[in-house]
N, C-alpha and C positions, 0 to 999 in steps of 0.2 A: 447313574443307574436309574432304570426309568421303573416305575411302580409298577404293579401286574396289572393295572387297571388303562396305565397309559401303552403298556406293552402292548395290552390286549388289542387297543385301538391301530395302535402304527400297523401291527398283521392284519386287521381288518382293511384299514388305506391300503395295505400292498397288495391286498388280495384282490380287494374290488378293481387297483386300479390291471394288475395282471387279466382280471378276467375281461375288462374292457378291451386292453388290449389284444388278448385272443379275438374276441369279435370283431377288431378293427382292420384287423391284419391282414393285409395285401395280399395277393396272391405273389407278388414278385417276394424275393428272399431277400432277408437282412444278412446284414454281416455280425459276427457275433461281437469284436471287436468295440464298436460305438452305435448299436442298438438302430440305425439307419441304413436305409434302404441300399444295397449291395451297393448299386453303381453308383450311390453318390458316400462311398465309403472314406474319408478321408485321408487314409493309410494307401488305399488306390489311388488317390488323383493325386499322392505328395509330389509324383515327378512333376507333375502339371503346375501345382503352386509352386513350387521350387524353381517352376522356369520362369514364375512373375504372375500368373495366375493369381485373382485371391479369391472369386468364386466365380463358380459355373451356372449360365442360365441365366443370366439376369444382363437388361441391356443388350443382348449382342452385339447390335449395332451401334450403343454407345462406347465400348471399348472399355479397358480396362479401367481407367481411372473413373467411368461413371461407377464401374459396380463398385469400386471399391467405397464410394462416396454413399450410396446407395445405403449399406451398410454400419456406419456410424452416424451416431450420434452425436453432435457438433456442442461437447458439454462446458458451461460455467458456472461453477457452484459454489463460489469460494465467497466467504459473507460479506466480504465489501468489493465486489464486483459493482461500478457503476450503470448507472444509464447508459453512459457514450460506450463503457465498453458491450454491453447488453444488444446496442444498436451495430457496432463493429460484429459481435455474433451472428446476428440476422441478416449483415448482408453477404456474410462469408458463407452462410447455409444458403443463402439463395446464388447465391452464384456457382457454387460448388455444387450443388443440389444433395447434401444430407440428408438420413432420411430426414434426421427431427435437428432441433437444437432441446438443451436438457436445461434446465434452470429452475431456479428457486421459486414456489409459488408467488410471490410478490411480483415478479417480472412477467408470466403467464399473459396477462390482459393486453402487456405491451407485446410483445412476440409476437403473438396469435393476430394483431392488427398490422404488423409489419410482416410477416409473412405472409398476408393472404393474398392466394391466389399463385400463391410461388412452387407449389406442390412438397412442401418442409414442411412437417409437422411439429409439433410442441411436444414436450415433454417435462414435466413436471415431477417432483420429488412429493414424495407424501411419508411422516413418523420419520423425517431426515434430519441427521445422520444417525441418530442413535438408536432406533425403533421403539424409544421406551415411554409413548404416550399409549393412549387408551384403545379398545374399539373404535368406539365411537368418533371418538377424535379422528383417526383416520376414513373411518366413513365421511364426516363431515366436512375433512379439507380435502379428499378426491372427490367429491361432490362439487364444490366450493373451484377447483381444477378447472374441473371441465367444465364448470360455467362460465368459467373467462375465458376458456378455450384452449384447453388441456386436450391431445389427442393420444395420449399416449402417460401412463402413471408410471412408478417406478416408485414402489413403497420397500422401506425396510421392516423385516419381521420382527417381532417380540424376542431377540435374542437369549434374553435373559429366560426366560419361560420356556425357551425351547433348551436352554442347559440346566434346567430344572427339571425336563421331565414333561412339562405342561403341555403336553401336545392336543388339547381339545381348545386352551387360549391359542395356540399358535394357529389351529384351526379358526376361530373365530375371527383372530387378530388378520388374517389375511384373506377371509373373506368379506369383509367388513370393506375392504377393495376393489376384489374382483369384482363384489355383486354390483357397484353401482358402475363401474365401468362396462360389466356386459349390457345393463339397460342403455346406457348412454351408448354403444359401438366402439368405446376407446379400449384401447389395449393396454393388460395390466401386463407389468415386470414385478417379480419378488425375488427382493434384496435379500441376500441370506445371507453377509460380509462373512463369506469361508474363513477368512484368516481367523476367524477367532473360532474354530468350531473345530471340533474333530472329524475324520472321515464319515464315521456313524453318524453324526448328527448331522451333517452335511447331504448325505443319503436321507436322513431323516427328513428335513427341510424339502428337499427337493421333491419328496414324495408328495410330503401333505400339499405342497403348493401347486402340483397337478391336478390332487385333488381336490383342489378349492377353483379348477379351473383357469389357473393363471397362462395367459400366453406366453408370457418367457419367464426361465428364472436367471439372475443374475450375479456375479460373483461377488460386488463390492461396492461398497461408498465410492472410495477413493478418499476414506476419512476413518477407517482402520488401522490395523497395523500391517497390513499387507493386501496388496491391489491382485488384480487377476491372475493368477497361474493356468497352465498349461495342462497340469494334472487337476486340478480342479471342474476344469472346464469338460475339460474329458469325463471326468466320473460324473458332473452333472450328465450330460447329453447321455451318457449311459441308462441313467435311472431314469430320465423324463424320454429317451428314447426320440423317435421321429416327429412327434405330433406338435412339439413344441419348442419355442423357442430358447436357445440358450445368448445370453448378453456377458461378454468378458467386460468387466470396467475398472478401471484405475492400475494406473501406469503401464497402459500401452500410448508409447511415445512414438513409436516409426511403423514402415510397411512391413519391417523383418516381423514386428512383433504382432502387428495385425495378421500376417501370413498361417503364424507359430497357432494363436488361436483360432483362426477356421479350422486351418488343419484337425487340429483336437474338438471341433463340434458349435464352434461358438456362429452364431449367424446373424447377431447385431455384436457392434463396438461401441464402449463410453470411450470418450474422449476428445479431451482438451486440444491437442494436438493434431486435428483433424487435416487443417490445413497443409498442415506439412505430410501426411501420409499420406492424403492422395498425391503429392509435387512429386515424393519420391516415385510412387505406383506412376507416374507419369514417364517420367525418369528412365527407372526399368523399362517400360514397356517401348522405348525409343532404341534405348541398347538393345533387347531382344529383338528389334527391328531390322535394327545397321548390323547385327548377327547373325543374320539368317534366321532364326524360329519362326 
């Protein structure tokens, strides 16, 4: 139960961030559904993904297995991940072309020199996996990021603070992020590991990290007690609406399951399994070939 003082705020966030969006708002029409712009409604294009589609607009001319590659993040995050497999990472992102590869700040300086020039970004973890270090602390290892060549952060929130009620820390804790990533031009993700959160606070999270300016929010570690869902992802893209991005991560294994979350709103993928999702998106899109679509 949040105090009248934290109440007070979260209605203030939702107000401000409502009246932004009034002002921002398209002349074309949403769908009321997943808060995004009618025609790219994901309840409408499901015949479309369903026939092997996994998103529209991106690459045409690369065909299906680039978009879908396009889309994930190429992640290793497990603590005795080595060198040689770090180096096996990078050359799977560049030949597959991911957007990024995800890794432990340790690895950061290595990545960022074996990719360059490959068009794969970095992506880095910050207050991982638990969210339970400081401001500051997180200010100074996204800093510390993208000085070794961090293009892209992916911090988890103060969860514990934010099941407390604390939502001016949870404010703090996640701007302490974004701010030095928008000086820098790197793109922040906020962790909000749903599985442990109720719907309300899930909404809650997803709100203030709008308004702390984050470019996407994300559903999980994948060191939780539950990785990405489908209704998750949904009610994020609901509440952050069109302007921003939403990141499904931990345990999507295949293309059914990459499919399952665009559909419901999600526009980047974590995951370990990279490789194999685009072979199969490969796959399909040969069948949907030799079958006429």
């Amino acid at each position: 139960m949040l105090n009248p003082t934290d109440l007070q705020r979260l209605i203030e966030i939702i107000t401000e961030e409502l009246v932004a969006a009034e002002r921002r708002a398209p002349a074309q029409s949403q769908c009321a559904c997943h808060a995004v712009l009618y025609e790219c409604c994901p309840d409408r294009l499901q015949g479309v993904l369903a026939a092997g589609a996994s998103r529209l607009g991106l690459h045409a001319s690369g065909g299906a297995a680039g978009a879908v590659a396009t889309m994930i993040d190429h992640t290793l995050l497990k603590p005795d991940a080595t060198r040689a497999e770090i180096e096996k990472l990078c050359r799977e992102a560049a030949e597959f072309h991911f957007a990024t590869v995800c890794i432990n700040p340790v690895w950061v300086a290595l990545c960022a020199s074996l990719l360059r020039g490959s068009g794969v970004g970095v992506c880095s973890v910050v207050g991982f996996p638990l969210g339970a270090t400081t401001p500051d602390v997180k200010h100074y290892e996204t800093r510390r990021a993208i000085f070794d060549g961090a293009t892209e952060i992916d911090m988890v929130i103060n969860v514990g603070a934010l099941k407390s009620g604390d939502l001016r820390l949870v404010e703090r804790d996640i701007e302490a992020v974004t701010s030095p990533c928008r000086e820098a031009g790197a793109t922040s993700k906020v962790i909000i590991e749903a599985a442990l959160l109720t719907d309300e606070e899930k909404v809650t999270a997803s709100t203030i990290a709008k308004a702390a300016a984050a470019d996407f929010v994300k559903t999980s570690t994948g060191f939780g007690p539950g990785g990405a869902t489908v209704a998750d992802v949904a009610l994020m893209r609901r509440v952050v609406g069109a302007d921003m991005g939403v990141k499904a991560a931990g345990g999507v294994r295949d293309y059914e399951g990459l499919k399952a979350m665009v559909a419901a709103g999600a526009t980047r993928v974590g995951a370990s399994a990279g490789v194999k999702i685009v072979q199969e998106s490969q796959g399909q899109k040969t069948l949907a070939s030799t079958s006429g679509y």
